[in-house]
C-alpha positions in Angstrom: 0.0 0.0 0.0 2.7 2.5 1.0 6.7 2.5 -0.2 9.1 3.8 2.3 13.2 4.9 1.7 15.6 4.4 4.5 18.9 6.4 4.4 21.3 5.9 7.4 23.8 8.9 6.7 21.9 11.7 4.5 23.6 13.9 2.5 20.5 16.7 3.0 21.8 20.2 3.0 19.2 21.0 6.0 19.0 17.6 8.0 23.1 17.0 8.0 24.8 13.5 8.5 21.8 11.9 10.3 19.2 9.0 9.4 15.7 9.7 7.3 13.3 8.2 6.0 10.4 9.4 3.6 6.9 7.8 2.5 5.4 7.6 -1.1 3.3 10.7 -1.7 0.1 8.7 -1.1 0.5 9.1 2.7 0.1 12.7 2.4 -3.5 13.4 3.8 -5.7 16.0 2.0 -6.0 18.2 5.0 -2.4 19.7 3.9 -3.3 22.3 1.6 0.1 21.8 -0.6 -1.0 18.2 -1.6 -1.0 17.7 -5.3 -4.3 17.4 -6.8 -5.0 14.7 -10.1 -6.4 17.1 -13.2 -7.8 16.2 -16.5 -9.2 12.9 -16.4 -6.4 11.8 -13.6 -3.9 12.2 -15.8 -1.9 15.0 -15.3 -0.6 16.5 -11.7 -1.6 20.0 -10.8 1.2 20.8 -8.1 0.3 22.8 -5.2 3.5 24.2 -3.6 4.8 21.1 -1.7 8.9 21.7 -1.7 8.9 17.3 -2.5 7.0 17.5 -5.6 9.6 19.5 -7.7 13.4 18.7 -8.6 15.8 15.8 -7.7 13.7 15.7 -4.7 10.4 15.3 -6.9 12.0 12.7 -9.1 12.9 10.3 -5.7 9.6 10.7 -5.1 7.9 9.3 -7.8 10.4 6.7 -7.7 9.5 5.7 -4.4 5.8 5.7 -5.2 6.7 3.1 -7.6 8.9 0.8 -5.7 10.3 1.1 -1.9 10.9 -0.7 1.1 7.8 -2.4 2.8 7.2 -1.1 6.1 8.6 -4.7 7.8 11.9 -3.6 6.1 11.5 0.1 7.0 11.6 -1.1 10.9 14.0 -3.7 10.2 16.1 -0.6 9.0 15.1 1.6 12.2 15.6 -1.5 14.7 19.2 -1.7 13.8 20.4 2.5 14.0 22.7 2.8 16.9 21.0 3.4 20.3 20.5 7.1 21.0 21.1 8.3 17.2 19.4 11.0 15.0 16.9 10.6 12.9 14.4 12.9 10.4 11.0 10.7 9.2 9.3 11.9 6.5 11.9 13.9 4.4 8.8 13.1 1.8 5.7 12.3 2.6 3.7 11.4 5.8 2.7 8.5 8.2 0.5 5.9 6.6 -3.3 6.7 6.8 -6.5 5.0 6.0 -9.3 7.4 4.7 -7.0 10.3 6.7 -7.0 8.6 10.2 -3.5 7.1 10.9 -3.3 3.8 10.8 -2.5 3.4 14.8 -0.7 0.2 14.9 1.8 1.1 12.7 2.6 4.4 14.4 3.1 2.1 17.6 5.3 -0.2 16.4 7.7 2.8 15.5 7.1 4.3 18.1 8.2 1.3 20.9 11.2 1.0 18.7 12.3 4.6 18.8 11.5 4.8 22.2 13.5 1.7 23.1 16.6 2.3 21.0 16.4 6.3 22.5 16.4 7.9 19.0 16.2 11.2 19.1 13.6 11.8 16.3 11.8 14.3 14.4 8.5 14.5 12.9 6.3 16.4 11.1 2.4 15.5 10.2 -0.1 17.4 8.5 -2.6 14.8 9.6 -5.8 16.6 10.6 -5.8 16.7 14.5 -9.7 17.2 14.7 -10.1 13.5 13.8 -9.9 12.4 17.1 -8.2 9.2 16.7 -5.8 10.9 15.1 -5.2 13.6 17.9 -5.2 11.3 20.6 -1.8 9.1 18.8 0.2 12.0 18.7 -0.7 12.7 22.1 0.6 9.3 23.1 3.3 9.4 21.1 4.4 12.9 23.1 4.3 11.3 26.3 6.6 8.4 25.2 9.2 11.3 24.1 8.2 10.9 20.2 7.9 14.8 19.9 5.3 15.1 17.0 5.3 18.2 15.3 1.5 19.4 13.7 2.5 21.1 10.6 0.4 24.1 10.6 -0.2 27.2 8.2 -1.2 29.5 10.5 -0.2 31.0 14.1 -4.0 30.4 15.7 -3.7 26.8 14.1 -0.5 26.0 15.8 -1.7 27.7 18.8 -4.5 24.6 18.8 -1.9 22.1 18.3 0.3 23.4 21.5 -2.7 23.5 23.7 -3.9 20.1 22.6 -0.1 18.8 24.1 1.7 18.7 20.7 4.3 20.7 18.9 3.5 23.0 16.6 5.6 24.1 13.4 4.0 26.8 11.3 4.8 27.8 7.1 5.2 31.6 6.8 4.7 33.8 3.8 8.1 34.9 2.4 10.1 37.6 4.0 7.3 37.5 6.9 10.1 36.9 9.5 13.8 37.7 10.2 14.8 35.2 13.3 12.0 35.4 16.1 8.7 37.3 16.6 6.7 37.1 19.7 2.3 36.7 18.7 0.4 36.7 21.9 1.5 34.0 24.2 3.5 32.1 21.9 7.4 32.8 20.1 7.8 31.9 16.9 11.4 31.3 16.1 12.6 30.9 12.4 14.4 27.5 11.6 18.4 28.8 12.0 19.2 26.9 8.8 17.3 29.6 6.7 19.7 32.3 7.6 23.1 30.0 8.0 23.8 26.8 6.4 26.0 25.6 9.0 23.1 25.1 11.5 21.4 21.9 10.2 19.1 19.1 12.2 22.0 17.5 13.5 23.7 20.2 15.3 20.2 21.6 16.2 17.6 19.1 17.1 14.8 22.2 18.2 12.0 20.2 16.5 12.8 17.0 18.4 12.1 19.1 21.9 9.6 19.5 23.9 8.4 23.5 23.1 4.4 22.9 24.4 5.6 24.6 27.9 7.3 27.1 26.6 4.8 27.8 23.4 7.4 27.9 20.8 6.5 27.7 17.2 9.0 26.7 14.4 8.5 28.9 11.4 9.5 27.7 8.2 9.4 30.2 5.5 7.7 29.4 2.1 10.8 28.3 -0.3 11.6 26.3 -3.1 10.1 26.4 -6.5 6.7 26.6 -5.3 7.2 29.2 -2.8 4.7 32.0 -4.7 1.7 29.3 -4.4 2.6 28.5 -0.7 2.9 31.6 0.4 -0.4 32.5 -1.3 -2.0 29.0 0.5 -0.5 29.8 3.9 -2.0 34.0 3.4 -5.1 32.3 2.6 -5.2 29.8 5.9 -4.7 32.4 7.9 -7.8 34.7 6.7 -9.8 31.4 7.3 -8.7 31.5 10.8 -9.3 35.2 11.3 -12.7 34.8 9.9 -14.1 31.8 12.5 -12.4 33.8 15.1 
């Protein structure tokens, strides 16, 4: 059903020498609003922003949703990092879903080995955390130190992720932010590897904390070759939020 890559030293510009994985694009739920959508009689691909869908990084992609690793081997993979190491899930793509709820058993068999083998780990999900089921696996995942991080497009949105007990990471409209801004009772800080390349995941490791306490958003600017269509997306998220408020 869903292909998944395992790379035990990547050479990512922005994750540094750690572990990833990724996930063929079909575990990307539609409740993320840069998800490519099938046009003229499912043939062609209308792409919607998502930094995965365009380069050398959109041509591993496709590759992977023809042929990867089943998720047996994925673990397999995982099992065998050394204990305490770094590792990035999802480079591409998102956790395996059914009809947009998570499939939960999966999610807990990575999780008890992550938790076992100490892996410091980040994630990001754009799974829709009003499906309860859903809401309630990040949640569990938290409090066994998997860190989730609710991908979110704008501020009140991530606001509703930290007070549910998760993480929150948040895409900004280019040139929005320098490093830091406070909004209300939360910080948003701008990843460091946006302003200087020598700060990467592995000599950071911000997403992987706990920030719920201290209410600390990640922003993430739009970039990439769809950067103009995210930015437009994330500008109109946020007058969606401002109008149910």
């Amino acid at each position: 059903m869903f292909n998944y890559s395992f790379t035990a030293v990547s050479q990512n510009s922005k994750t540094g020498n750690i572990a990833v994985t990724s996930t063929s694009s079909d575990s990307c739920p539609t409740s993320c609003p840069f998800i490519k959508t099938v046009i003229v009689d499912a043939v062609k691909m209308q792409l919607n922003g998502c930094y995965a869908d365009y380069s050398y990084t959109g041509i591993a992609w496709r590759k992977l949703d023809k042929k990867g690793l089943d998720f047996k081997a994925l673990l397999s993979s995982i099992r065998h990092m050394d204990k305490g190491a770094k590792l990035r899930l999802n480079v591409m793509g998102d956790l395996p879903h059914k009809d947009q709820t998570i499939l939960v058993d999966l999610f807990n068999q990575m999780i008890d080995i992550i938790v076992k083998r100490q892996l410091n780990t980040i994630l990001y999900s754009h799974h829709d955390l009003t499906i309860e089921s859903n809401l309630i696996a990040f949640q569990s995942a938290f409090k066994q130190g998997l860190h989730v991080n609710a991908s979110c497009e704008s501020i009140e949105q991530a606001k509703t992720a930290l007070d549910n007990g998760i993480n929150a990471v948040v895409v900004l409209p280019v040139g929005s932010i320098e490093k830091t801004m406070k909004i209300d009772d939360v910080r948003v800080v701008r990843c460091p590897n946006e302003y200087n390349d020598k700060i990467q995941c592995v000599n950071c490791m911000l997403c992987a904390k706990d920030r719920t306490k201290n209410r600390v958003i990640i922003g993430f600017t739009a970039h990439g070759t769809g950067k103009t269509k995210v930015s437009k997306a994330v500008i109109d998220a946020n007058r969606k939020y401002q109008t149910k408020a």
